[in-house]
C-alpha positions as CSV (number, residue, x, y, z in Angstrom):
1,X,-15.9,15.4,-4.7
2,X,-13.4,14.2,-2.6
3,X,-10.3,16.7,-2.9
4,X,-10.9,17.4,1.0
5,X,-8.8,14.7,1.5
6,X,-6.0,15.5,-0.6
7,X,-3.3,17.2,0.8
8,X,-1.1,17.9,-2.0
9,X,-0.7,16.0,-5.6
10,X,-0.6,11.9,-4.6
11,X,-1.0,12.6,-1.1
12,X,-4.3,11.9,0.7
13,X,-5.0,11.4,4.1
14,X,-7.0,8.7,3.7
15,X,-5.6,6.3,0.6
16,X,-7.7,3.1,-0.1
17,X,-5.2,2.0,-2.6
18,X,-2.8,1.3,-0.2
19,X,-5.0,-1.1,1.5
20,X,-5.1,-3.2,-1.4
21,X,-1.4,-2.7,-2.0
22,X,-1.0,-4.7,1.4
23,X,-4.0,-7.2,0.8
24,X,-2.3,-8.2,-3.2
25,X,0.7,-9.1,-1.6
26,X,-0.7,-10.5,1.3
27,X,-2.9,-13.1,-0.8
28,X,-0.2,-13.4,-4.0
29,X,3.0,-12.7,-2.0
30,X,5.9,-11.5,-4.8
31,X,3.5,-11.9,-8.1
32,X,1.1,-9.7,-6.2
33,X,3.9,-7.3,-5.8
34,X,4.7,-7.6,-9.5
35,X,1.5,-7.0,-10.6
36,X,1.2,-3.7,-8.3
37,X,4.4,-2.5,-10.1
38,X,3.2,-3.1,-13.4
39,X,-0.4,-1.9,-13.0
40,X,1.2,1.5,-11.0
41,X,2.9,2.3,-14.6
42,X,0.3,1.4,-16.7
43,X,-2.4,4.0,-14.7
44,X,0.7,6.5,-14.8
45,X,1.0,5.9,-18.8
46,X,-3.0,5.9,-19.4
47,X,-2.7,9.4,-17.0
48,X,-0.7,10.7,-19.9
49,X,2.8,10.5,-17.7
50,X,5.7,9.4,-20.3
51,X,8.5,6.8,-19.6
52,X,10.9,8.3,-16.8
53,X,13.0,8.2,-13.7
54,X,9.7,9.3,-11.4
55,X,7.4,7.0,-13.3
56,X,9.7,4.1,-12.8
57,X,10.6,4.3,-9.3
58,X,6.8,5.3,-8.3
59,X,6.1,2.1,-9.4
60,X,8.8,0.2,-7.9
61,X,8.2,1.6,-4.4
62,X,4.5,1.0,-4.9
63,X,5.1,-3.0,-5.1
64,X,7.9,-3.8,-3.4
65,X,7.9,-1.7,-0.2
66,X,4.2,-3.9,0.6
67,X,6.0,-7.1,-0.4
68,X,9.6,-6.0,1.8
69,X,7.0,-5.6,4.7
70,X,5.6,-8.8,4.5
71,X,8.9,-10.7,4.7
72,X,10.2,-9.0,7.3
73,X,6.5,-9.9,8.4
74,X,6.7,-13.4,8.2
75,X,8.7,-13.7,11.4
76,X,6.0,-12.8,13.1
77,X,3.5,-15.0,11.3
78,X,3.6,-17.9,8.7
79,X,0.1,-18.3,7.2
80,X,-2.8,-16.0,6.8
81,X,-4.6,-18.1,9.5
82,X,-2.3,-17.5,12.0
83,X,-2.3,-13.8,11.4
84,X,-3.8,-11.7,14.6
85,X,-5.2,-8.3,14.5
86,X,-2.1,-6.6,16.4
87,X,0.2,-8.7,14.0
88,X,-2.2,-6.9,11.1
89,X,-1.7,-3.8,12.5
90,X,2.1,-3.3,13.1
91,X,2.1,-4.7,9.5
92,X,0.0,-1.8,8.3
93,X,2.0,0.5,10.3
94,X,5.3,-0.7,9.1
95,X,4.0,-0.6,6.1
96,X,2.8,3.1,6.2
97,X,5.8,4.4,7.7
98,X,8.2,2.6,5.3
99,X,6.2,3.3,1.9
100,X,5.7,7.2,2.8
101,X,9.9,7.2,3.9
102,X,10.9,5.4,0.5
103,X,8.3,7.7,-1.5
104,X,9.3,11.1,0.0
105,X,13.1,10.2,0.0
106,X,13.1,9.2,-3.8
107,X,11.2,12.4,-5.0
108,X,13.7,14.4,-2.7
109,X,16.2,12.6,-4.8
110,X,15.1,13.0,-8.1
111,X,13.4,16.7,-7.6
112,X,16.1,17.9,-5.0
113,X,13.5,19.5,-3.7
114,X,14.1,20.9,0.5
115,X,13.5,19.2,3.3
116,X,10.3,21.0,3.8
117,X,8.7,17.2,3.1
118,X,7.8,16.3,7.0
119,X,4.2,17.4,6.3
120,X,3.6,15.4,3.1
121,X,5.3,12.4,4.6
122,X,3.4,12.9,8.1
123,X,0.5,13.1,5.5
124,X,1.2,10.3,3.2
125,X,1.5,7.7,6.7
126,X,-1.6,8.4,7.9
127,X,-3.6,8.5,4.7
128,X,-1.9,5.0,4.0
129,X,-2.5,4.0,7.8
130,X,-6.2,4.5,7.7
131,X,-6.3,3.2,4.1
132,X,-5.0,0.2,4.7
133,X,-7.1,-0.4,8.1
134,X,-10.2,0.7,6.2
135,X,-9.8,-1.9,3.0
136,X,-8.7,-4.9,5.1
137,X,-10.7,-4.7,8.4
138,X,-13.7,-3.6,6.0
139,X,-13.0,-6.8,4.2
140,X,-12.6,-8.9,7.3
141,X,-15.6,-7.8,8.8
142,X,-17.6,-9.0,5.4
143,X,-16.1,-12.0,5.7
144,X,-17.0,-12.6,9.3
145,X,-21.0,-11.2,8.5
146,X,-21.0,-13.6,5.3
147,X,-19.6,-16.7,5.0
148,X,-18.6,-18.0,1.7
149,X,-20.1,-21.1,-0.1
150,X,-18.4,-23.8,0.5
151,X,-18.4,-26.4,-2.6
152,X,-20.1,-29.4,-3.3
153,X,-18.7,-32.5,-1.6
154,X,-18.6,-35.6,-3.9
């Protein structure tokens, strides 16, 4: 239904995933990021993939690239409250740029496939750009239309 958006095999330009990547380790910092890595290998193994170097490092990148953002992030920013939409959005787009580098450089590495990558990688940053932008200013905007219940004082 959707393969429009796929440019090549786990490449999309438009990747929701990675707007929950960002919004896990935003909310649950490094166990956020720990629980990316774990789930990326466990939808790889359910997918039929078997234990290996791609599976492994897929995994790793997933979780900790988000996670690697967000310290270098928290010089800009030390609370969720104090985050601004322009500090949000040079996150997502360090983010972006950093995840699709890592991703296309270790499958260069282990494939030693050419250098033919730019599209894929020019590919894999804007589907993770508008993603991420999607998921979290979706999810900002549902939080500004509702507000949450607030509990019972005692």
């Amino acid at each position: 239904m959707l393969q429009w958006l796929e440019h090549s095999e786990h490449v999309n330009w438009i990747f929701l995933p990675a707007g929950v990547r960002l919004l896990m380790v935003l909310v649950m910092g490094f166990p956020g990021a720990a629980g990316i890595v774990l789930g990326t290998w466990a939808v790889s193994l359910q997918d039929g993939q078997s234990w290996s170097l791609l599976l492994v490092g897929n995994g790793l990148i997933s979780g900790l690239v988000p996670w690697m953002v967000l310290r270098w992030g928290w010089s800009c920013f030390h609370s969720l409250a104090g985050l601004k939409p322009d500090t949000l959005f040079g996150l997502v787009l360090s983010y972006a740029m950093l995840n699709a580098l890592t991703h296309h450089l270790f499958w260069w590495w282990i494939q030693q496939s050419p250098p033919s990558v730019l599209t894929g990688l020019t590919a894999m940053a804007i589907g993770d750009v508008v993603g991420a932008l999607l998921v979290l200013y979706l999810l900002k905007w549902g939080l500004d239309r509702w507000s949450l219940p607030s509990p019972n004082p005692r």
